[in-house]
Each structure stands twice: as C-alpha cells, then as structure tokens.
gemmi code that builds the backbone of each chain (N, CA, C; Angstrom):
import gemmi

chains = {
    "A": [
        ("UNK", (-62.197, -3.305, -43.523), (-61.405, -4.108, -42.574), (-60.191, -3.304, -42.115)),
        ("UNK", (-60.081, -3.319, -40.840), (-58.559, -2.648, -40.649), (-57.602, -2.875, -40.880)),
        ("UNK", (-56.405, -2.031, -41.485), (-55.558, -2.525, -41.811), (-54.298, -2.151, -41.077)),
        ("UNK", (-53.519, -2.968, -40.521), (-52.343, -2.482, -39.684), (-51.194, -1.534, -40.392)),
        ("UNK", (-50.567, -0.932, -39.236), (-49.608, 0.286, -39.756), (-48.165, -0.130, -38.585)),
        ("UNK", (-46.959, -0.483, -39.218), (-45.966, -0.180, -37.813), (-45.723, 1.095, -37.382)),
        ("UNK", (-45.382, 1.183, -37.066), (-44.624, 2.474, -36.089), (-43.757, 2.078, -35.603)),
        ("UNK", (-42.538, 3.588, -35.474), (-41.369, 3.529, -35.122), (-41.175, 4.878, -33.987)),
        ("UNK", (-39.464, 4.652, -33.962), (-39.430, 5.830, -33.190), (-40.272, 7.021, -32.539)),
        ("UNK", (-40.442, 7.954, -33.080), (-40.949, 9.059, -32.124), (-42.636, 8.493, -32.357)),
        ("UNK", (-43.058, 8.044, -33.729), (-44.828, 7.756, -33.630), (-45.011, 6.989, -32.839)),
        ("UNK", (-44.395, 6.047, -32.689), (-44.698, 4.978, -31.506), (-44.128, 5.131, -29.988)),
        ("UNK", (-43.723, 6.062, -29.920), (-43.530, 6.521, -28.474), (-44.818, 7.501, -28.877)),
        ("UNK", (-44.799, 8.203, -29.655), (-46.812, 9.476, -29.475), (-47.913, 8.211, -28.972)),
        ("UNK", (-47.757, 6.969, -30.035), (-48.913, 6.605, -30.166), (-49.043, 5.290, -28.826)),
        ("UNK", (-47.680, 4.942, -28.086), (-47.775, 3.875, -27.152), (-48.086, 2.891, -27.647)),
        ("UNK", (-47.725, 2.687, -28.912), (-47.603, 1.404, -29.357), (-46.690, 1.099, -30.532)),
        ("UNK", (-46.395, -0.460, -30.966), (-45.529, -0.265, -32.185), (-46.354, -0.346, -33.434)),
        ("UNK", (-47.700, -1.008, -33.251), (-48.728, -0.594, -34.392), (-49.740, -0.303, -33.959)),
        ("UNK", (-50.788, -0.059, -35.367), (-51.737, 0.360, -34.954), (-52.772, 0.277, -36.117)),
        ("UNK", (-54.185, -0.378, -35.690), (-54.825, -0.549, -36.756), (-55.629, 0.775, -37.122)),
        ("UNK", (-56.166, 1.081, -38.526), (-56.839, 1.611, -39.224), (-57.781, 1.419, -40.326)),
        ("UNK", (-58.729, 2.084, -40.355), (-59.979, 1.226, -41.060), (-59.858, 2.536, -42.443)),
        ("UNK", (-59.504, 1.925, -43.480), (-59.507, 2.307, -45.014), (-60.890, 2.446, -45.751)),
        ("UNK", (-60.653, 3.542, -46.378), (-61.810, 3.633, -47.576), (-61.040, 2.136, -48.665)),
        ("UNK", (-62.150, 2.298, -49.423), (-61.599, 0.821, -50.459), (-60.920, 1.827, -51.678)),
        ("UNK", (-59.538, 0.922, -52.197), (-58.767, 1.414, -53.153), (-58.069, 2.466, -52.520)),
        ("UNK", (-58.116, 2.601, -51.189), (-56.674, 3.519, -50.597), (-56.191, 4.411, -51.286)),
        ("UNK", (-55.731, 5.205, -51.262), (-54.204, 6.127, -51.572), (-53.086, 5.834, -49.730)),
        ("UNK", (-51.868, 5.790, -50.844), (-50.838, 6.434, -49.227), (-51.681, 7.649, -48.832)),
        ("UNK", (-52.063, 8.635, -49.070), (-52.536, 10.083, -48.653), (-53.702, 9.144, -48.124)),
        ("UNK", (-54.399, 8.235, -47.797), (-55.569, 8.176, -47.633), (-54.971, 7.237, -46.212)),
        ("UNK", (-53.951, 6.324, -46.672), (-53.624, 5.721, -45.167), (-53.002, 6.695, -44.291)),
        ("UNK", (-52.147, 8.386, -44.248), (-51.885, 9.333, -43.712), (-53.109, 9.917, -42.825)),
        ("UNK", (-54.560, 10.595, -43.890), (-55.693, 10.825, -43.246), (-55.907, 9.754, -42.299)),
        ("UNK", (-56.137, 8.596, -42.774), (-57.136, 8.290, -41.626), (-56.470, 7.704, -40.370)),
        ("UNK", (-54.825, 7.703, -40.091), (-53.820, 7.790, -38.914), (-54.190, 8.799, -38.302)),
        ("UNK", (-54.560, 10.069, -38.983), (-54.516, 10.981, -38.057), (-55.679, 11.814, -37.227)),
        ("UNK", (-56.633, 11.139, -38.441), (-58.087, 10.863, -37.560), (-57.813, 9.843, -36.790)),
        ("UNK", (-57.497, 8.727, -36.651), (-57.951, 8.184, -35.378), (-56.946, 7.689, -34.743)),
        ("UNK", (-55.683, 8.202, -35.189), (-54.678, 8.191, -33.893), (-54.532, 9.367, -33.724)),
        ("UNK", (-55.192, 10.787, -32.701), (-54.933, 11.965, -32.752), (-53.190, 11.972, -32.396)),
        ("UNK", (-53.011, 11.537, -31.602), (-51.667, 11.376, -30.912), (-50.347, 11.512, -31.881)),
        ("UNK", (-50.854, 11.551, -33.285), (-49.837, 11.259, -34.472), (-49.855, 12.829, -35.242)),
        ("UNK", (-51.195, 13.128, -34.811), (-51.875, 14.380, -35.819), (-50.341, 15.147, -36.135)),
        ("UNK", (-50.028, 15.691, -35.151), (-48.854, 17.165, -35.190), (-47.528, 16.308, -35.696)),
        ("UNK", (-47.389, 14.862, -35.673), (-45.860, 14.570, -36.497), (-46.483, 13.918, -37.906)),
        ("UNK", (-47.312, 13.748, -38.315), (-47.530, 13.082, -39.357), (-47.041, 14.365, -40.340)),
        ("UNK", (-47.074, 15.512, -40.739), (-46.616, 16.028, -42.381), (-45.342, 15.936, -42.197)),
        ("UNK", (-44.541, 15.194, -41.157), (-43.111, 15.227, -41.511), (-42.927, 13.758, -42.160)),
        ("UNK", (-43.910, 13.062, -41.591), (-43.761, 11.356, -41.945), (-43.924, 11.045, -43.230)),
        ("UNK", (-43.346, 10.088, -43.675), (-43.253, 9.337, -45.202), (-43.878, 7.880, -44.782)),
        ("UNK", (-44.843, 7.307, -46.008), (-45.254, 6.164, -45.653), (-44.384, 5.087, -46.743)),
        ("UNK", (-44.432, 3.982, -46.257), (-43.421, 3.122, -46.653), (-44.274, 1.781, -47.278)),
        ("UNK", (-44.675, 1.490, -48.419), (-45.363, 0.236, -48.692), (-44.304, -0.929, -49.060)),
        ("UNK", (-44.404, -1.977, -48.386), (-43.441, -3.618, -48.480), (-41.967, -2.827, -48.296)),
        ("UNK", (-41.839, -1.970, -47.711), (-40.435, -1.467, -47.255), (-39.793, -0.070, -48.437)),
        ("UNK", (-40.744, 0.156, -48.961), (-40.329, 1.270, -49.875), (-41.675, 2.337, -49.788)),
        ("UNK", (-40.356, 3.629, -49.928), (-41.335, 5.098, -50.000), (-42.257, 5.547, -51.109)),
        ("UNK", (-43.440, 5.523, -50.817), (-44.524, 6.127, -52.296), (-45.460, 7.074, -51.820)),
        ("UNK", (-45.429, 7.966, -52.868), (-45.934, 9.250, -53.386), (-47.387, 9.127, -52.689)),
        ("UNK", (-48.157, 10.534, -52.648), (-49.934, 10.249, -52.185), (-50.693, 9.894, -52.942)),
        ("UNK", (-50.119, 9.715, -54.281), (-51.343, 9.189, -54.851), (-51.156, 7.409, -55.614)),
        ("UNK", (-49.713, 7.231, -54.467), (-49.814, 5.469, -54.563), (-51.157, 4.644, -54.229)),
        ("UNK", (-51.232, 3.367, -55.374), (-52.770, 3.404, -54.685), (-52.251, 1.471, -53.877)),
        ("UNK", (-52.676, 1.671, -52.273), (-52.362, 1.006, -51.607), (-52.563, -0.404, -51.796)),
        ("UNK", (-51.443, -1.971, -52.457), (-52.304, -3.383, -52.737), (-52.974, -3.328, -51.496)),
        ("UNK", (-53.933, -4.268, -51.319), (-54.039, -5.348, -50.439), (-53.093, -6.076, -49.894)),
        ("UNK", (-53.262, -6.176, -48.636), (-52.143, -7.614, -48.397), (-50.655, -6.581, -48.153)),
        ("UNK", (-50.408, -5.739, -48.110), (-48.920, -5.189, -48.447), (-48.989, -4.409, -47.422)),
        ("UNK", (-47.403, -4.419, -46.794), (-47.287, -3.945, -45.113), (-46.897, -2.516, -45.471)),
        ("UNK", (-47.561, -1.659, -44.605), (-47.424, -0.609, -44.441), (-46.824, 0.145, -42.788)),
        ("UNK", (-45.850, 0.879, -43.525), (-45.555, 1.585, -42.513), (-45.320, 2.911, -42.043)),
        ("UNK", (-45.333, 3.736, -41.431), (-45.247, 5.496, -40.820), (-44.016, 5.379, -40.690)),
        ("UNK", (-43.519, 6.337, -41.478), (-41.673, 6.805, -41.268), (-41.192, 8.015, -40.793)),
        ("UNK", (-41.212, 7.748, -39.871), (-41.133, 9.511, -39.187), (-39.551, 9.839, -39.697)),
        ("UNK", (-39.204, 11.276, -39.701), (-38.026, 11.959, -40.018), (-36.881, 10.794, -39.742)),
        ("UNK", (-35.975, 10.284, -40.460), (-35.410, 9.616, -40.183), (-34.239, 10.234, -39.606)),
        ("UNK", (-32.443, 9.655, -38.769), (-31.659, 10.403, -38.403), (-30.509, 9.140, -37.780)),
        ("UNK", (-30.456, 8.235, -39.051), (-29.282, 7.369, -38.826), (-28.015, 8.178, -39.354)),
        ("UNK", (-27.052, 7.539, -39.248), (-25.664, 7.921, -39.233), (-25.071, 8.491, -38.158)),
    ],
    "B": [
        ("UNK", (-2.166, -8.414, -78.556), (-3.295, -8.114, -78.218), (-3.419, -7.839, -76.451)),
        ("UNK", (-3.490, -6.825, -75.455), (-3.614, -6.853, -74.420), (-4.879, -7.961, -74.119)),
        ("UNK", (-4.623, -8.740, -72.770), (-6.022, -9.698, -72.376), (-6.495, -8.864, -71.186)),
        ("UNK", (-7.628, -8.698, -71.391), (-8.207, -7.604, -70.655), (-9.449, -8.170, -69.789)),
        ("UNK", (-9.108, -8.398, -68.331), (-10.075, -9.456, -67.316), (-11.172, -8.282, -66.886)),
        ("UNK", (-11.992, -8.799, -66.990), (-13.507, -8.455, -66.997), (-13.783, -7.717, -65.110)),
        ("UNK", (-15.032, -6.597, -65.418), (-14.593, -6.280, -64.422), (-15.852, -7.264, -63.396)),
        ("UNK", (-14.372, -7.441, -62.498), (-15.675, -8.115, -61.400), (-16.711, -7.564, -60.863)),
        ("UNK", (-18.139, -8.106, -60.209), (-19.319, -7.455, -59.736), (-18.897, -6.936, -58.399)),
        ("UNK", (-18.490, -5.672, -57.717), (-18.559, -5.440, -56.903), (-18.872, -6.122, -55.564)),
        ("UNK", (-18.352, -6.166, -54.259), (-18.713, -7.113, -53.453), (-19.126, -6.091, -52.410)),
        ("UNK", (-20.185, -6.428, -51.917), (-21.325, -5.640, -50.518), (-21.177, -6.005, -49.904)),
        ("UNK", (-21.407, -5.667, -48.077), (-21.328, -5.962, -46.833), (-22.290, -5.131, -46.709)),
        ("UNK", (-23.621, -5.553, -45.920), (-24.265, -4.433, -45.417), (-24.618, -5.208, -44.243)),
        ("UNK", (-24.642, -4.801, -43.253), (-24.597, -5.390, -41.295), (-24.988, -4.232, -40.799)),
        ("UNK", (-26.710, -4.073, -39.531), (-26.952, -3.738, -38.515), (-26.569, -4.585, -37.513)),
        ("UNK", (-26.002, -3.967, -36.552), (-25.678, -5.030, -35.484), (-25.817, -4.134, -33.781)),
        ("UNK", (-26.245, -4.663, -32.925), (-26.404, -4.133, -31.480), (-24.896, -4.169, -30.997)),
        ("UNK", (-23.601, -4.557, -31.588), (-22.373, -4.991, -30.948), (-21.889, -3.960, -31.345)),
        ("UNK", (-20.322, -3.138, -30.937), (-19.626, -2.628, -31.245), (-18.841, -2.784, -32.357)),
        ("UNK", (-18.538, -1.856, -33.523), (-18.238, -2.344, -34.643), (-17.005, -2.476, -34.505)),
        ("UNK", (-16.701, -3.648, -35.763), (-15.163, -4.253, -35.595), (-14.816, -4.029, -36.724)),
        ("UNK", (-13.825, -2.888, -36.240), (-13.099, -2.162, -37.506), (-12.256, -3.099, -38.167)),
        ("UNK", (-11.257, -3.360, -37.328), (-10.082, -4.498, -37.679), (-10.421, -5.596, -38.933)),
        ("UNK", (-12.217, -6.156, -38.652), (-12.372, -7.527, -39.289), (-12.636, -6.893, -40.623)),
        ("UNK", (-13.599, -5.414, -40.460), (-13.507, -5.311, -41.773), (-12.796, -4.610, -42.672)),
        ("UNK", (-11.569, -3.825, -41.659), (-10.255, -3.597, -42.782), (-9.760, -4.922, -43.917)),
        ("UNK", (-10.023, -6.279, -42.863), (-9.567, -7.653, -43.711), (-10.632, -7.720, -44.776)),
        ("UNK", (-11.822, -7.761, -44.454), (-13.006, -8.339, -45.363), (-12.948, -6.890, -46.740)),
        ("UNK", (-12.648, -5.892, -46.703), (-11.982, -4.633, -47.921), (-10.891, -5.082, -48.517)),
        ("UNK", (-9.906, -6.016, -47.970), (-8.769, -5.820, -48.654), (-9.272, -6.926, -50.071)),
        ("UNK", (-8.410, -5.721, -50.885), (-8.646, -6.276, -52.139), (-6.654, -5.457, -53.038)),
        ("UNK", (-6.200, -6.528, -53.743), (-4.747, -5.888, -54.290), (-4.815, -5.213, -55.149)),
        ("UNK", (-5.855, -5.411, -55.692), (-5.758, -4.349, -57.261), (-6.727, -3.102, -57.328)),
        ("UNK", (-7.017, -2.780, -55.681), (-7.487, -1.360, -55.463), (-6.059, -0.708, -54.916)),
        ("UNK", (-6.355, 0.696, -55.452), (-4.977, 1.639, -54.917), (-5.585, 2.643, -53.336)),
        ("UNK", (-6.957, 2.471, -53.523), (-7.645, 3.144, -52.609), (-8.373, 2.503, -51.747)),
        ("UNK", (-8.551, 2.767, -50.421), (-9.120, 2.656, -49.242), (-9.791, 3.538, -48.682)),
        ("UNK", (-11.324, 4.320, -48.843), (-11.411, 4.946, -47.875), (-12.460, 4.722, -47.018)),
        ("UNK", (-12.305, 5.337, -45.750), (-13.482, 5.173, -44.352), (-13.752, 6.077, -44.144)),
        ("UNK", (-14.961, 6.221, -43.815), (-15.579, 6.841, -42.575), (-16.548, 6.550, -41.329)),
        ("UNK", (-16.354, 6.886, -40.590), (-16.824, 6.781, -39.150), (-17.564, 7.932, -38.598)),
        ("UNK", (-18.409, 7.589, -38.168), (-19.594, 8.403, -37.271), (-19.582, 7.825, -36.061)),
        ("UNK", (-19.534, 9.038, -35.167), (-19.215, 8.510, -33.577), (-20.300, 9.260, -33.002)),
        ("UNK", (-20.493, 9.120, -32.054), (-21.110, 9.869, -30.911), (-20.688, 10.856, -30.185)),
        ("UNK", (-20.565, 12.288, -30.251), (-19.858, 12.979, -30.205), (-20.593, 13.756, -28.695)),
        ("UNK", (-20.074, 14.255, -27.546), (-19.877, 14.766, -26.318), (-20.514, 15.410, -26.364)),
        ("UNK", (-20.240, 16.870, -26.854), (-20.849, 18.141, -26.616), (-21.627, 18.342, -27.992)),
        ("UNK", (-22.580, 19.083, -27.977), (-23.277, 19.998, -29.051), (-23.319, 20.811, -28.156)),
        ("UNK", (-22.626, 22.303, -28.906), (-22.886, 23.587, -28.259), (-21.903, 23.127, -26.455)),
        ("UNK", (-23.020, 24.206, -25.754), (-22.711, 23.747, -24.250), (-23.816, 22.474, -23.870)),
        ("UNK", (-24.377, 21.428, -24.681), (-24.955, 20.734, -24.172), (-24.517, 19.233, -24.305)),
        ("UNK", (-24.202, 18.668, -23.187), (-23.753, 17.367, -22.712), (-24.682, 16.122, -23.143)),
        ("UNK", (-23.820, 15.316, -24.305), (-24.721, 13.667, -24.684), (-24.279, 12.881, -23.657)),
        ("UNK", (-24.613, 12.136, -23.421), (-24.728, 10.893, -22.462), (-23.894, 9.831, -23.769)),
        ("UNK", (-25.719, 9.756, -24.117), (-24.856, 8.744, -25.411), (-25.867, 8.860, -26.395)),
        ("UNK", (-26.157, 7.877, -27.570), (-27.558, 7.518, -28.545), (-28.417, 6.673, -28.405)),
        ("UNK", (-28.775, 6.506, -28.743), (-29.584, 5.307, -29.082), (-30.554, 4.706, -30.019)),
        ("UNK", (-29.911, 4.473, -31.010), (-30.513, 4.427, -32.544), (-31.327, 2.599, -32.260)),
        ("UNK", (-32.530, 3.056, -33.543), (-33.557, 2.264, -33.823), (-33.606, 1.870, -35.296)),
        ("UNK", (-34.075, 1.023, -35.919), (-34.025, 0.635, -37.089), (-35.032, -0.132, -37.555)),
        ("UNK", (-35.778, 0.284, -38.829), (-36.984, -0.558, -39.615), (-36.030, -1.468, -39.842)),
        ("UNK", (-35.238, -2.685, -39.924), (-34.652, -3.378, -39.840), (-34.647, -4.086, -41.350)),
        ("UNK", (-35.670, -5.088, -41.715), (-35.879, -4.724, -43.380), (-35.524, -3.857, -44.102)),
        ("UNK", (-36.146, -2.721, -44.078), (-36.438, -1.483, -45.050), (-34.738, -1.472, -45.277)),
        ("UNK", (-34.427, -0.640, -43.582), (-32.781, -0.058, -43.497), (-31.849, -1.262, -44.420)),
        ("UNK", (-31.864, -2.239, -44.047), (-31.107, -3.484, -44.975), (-31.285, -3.112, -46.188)),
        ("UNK", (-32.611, -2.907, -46.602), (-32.822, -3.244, -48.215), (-32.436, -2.018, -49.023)),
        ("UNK", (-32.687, -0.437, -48.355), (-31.915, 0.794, -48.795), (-30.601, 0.982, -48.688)),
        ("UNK", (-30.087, 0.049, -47.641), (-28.467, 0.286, -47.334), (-27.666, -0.624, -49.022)),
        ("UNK", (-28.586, -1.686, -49.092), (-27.877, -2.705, -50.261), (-28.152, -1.791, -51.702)),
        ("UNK", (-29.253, -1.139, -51.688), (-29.377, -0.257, -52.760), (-28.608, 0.684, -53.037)),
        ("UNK", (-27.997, 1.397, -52.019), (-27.424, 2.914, -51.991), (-25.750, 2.401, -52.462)),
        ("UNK", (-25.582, 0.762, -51.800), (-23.861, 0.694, -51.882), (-24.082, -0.166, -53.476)),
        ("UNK", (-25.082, -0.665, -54.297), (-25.140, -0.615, -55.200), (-24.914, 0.240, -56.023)),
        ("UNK", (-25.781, 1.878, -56.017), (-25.833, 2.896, -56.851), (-24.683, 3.333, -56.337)),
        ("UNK", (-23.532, 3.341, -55.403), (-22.554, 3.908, -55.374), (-21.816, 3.231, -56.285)),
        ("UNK", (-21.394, 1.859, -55.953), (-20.280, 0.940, -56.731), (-20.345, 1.211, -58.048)),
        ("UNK", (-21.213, 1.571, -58.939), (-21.588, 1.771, -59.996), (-21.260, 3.095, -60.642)),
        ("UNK", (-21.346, 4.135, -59.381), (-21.019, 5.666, -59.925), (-19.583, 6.382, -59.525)),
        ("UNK", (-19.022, 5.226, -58.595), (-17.645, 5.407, -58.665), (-16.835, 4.536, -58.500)),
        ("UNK", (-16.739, 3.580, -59.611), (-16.361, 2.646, -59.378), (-16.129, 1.508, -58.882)),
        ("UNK", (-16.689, 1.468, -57.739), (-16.114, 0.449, -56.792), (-15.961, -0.936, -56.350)),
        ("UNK", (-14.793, -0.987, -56.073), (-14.590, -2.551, -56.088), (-15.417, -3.505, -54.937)),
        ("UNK", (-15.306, -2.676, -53.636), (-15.688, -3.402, -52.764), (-16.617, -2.330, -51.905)),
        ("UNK", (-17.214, -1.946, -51.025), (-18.205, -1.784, -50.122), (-18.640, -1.871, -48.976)),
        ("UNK", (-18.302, -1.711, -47.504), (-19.001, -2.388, -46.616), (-19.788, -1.034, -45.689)),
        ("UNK", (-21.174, -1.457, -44.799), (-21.596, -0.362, -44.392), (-22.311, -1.520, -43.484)),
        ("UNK", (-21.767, -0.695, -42.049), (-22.501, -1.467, -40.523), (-22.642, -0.428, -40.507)),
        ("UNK", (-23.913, -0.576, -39.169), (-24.841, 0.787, -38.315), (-24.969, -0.113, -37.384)),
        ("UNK", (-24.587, 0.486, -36.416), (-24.782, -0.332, -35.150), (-26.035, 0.656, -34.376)),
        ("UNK", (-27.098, -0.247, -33.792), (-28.125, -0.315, -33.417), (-28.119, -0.515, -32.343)),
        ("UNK", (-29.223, -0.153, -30.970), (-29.196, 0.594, -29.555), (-28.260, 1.020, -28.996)),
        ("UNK", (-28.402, 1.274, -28.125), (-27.073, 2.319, -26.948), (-25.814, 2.380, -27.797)),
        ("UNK", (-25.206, 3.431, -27.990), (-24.295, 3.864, -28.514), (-23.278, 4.881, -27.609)),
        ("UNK", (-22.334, 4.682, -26.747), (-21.830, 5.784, -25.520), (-20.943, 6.372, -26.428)),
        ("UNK", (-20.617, 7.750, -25.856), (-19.669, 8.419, -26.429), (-18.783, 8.244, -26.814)),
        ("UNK", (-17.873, 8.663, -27.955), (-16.803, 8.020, -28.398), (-16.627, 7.006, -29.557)),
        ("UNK", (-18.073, 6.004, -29.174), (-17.885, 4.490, -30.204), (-19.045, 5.523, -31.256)),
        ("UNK", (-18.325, 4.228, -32.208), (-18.753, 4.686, -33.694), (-20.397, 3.548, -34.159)),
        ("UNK", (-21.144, 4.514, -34.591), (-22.577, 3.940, -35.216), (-23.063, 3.424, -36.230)),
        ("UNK", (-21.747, 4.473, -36.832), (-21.773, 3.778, -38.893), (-20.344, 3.946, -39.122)),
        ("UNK", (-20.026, 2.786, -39.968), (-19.229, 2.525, -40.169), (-18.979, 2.540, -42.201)),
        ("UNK", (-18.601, 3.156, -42.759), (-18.710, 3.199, -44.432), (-16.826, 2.428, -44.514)),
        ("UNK", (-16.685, 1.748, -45.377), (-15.525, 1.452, -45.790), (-15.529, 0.932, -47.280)),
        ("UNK", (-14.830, 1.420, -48.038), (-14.986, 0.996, -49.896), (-13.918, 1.290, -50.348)),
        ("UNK", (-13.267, 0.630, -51.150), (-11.787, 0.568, -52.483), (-12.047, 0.991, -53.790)),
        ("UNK", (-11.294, 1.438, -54.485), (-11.450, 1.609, -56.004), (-10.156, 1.717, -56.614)),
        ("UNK", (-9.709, 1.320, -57.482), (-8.785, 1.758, -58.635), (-7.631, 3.140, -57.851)),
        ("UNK", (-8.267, 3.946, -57.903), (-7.676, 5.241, -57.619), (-8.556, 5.981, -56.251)),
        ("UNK", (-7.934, 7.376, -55.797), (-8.526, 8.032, -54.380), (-9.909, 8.429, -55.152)),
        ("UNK", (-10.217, 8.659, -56.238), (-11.487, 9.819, -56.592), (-12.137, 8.786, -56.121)),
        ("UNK", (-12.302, 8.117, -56.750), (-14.060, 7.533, -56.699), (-14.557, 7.082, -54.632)),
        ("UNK", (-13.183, 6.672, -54.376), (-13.602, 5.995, -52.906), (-13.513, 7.375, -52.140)),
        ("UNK", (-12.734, 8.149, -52.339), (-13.423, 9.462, -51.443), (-14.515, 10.308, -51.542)),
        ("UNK", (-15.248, 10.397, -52.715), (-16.224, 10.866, -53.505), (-17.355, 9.857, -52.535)),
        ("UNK", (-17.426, 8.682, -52.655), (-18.690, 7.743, -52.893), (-18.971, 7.904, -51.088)),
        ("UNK", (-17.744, 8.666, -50.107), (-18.558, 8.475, -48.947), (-18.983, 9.250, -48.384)),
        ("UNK", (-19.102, 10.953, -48.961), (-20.400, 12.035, -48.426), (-21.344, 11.634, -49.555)),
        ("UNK", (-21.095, 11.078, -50.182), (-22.748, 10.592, -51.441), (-23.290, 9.559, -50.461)),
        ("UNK", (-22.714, 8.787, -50.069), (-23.409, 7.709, -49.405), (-23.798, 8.398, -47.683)),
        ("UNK", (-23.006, 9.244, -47.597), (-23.309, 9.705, -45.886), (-25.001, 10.936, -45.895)),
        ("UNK", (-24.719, 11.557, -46.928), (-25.776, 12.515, -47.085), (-27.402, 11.326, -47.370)),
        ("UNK", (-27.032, 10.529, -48.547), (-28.249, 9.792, -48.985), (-29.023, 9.050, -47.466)),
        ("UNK", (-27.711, 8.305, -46.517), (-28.157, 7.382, -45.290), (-28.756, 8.380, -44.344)),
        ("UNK", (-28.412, 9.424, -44.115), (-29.277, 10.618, -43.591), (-30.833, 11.023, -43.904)),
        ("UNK", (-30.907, 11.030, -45.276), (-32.040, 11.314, -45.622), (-33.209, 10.646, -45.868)),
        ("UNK", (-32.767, 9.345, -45.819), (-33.512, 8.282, -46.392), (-33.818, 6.831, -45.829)),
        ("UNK", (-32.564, 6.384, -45.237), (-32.362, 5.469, -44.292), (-33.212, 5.001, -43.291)),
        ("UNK", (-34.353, 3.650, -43.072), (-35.057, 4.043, -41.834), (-34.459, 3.729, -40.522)),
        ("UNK", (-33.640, 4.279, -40.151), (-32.906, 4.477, -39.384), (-33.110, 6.135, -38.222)),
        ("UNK", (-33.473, 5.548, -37.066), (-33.804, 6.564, -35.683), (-32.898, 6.645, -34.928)),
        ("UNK", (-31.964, 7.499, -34.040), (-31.441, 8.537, -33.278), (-31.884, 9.279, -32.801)),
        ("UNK", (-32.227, 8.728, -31.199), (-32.467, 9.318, -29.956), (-31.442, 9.765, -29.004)),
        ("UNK", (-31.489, 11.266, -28.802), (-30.328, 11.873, -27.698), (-30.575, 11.719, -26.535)),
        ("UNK", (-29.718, 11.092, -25.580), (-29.524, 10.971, -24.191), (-28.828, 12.204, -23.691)),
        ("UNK", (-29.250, 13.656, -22.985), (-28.568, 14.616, -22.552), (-27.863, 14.355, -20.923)),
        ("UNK", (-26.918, 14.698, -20.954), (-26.608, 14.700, -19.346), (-27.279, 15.223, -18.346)),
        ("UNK", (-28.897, 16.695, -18.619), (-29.222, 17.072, -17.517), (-30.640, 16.193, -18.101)),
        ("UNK", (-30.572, 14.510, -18.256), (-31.714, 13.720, -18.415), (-32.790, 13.816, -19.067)),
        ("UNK", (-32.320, 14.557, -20.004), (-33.855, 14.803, -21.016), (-33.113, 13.830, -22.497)),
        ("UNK", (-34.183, 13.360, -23.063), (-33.878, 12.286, -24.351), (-34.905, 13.005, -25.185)),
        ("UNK", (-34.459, 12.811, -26.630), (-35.383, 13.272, -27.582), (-35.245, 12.636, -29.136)),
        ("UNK", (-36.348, 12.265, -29.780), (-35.811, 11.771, -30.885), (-34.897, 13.026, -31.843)),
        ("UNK", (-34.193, 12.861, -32.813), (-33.551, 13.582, -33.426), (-34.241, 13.851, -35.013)),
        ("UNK", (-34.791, 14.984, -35.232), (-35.518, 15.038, -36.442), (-34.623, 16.478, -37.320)),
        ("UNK", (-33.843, 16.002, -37.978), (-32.761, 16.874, -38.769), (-34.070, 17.133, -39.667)),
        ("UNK", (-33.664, 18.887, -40.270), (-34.891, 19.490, -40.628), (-34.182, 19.864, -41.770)),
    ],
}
model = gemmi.Model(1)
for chain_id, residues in chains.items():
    chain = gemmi.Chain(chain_id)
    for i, (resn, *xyz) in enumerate(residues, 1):
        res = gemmi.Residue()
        res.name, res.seqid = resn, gemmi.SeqId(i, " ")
        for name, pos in zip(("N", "CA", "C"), xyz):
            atom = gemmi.Atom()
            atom.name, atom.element = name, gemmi.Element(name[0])
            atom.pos, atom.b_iso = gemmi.Position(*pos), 0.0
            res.add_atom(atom)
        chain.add_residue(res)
    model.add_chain(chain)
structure = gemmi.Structure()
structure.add_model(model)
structure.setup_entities()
C-alpha cells in the first residue's frame, strides 16, 4: 500500500508537490523509504543523500525499522536561524 | 539553619510566528528578579553577502517537528546552564532586510551560563531545526539555502 511522505522546501519545489506517495517493501527501513523516493520520484534522486528522514517528527538512523501508521517525512538540509 | 527555596522548573516560550517579532513583549515575559543575567540574540537578514544583494528571506517550517525540537533544545539548554527562563521565536515567511527571524532571549543567576547557552542553542537550531531559508537576490534569482 502506499505510503505518504511530506515534503518541504527545496524537495517539494523538485518534486511539485508537498507530498508524495510511495509503495514500500513490508517491514521498511528509513533507508528503504529513501530508496524507493528516489526510484520513483526521480526529481528527488540528486538531493536525497543530503536529506534526513523524520518519523512522527523525529530523525532516525537507516536501519530504523518504519511503524505502520507513523508520518513520515524528507528533510532536506535544513537553514533556520 | 539557612532556608533554602527550591529551584524552580525553568519557564519556555517557544513561538513560530508569520508577524514581526516583538522584542519589547518579550523583554517583559524574561523578566525575572533573581536573575543577574539577560542575554539575546538576534538574527536578521542581512543586505549584502560578498558583492551580492538580498532582497529579503523567506523561511519555511515543518511546523510540528520545528516546535517540538525548539522545546527540546531550550530544555537541554536550561539544564546545562542553568537557566531560569528561555524564550525562542522564528518568524516564518517573508523576512525584508533588517528585521530579525530568530529571536533567542534567556536569564540565569550570573553572565556564564546565559551567554554560553546562546551559540549552543544558535549552532544546534542550524543544524537540526526543520526549519528552511530561501534567498531572494536583487538581480531575481531565489534559492533554497543548504549550509554544507
């Protein structure tokens, strides 16, 4: 089933949208919701190794293994302050 | 026997806001009497880089996330230098030259800890923060800002 991703700043100006669905192997990794953004949003391919993924609003490692049900998001280079 | 009053839990302010920040309200909402220290800092939008002309910013925000790391970071500060009090706005879209984007303000006991706690807290909101900054140049080119 696909599972949605937000997007921000610069990915969502690549990708022309603020999300974007993606279809998961079962039992995920973050590294596994990264791959398959960038298979099938090519548009992400060249900024994704700068991006951090964010599960329920916090940053985890590639070999987080993704719940169900829990929002995910693409964090491109951040540059508040 | 000295009576010795317990130390209070630190008090937080953490505010994104699209408005111009209001320094004034929260010089009042810091004051506290039994800090000896006050310190701020401010991040503005600054004119030139190099010979190249800003217009202005225009910052974006995971809005959640940024809230929930901003309350964390002025936690792990209050804790590692003391502090009594805390406040941290980021003001969010258009930002013109001159006005300020983040706003840090915190008290403590003495100058160490409140001058200390605001390149700890300025370096961490940099790195970590989901928080976006887009440059508006004067010869019309915009770009997100990806500090490397």
């Amino acid at each position: 089933m696909p599972r949605e991703v937000l997007l921000f700043a610069a990915a969502a100006e690549l990708a022309a949208a603020r999300t974007i669905a993606v279809d998961l192997p079962p039992a995920a990794t973050a590294d596994d919701v990264l791959a398959a953004i960038g298979q099938q949003v090519p548009a992400l391919a060249e900024l994704l190794p700068a991006c951090r993924l964010a599960v329920d609003q916090t940053f985890v490692g590639p070999s987080f293994s993704v719940p169900a049900g829990a929002e995910l998001a693409l964090i491109p280079p951040v540059s508040g302050g | 026997m000295t009576a010795r009053v317990p130390a209070a839990q630190p008090r937080i302010h953490i505010e994104l806001t699209d408005q111009a920040i209001d320094l004034p309200r929260l010089r009042v909402w810091l004051r506290d009497v039994d800090t000896g220290a006050h310190a701020w800092f401010e991040g503005v939008t600054r004119r030139m880089t190099g010979d190249r002309q800003t217009v202005q910013l225009a910052y974006e925000a995971f809005a959640p996330m940024a809230t929930k790391q901003l309350r964390q970071l002025a936690q792990q500060a209050a804790m590692e230098f003391e502090l009594r009090a805390i406040a941290i706005v980021h003001r969010l879209g258009v930002v013109p030259v001159g006005e300020a984007s983040i706003v840090i303000g915190c008290c403590s006991a003495h100058r160490v800890g409140a001058l200390a706690a605001l390149p700890w807290l300025m370096d961490r909101i940099k790195a970590d923060v989901a928080i976006w900054k887009q440059e508006h140049f004067a010869d019309g080119v915009h770009q997100w800002v990806h500090p490397t």
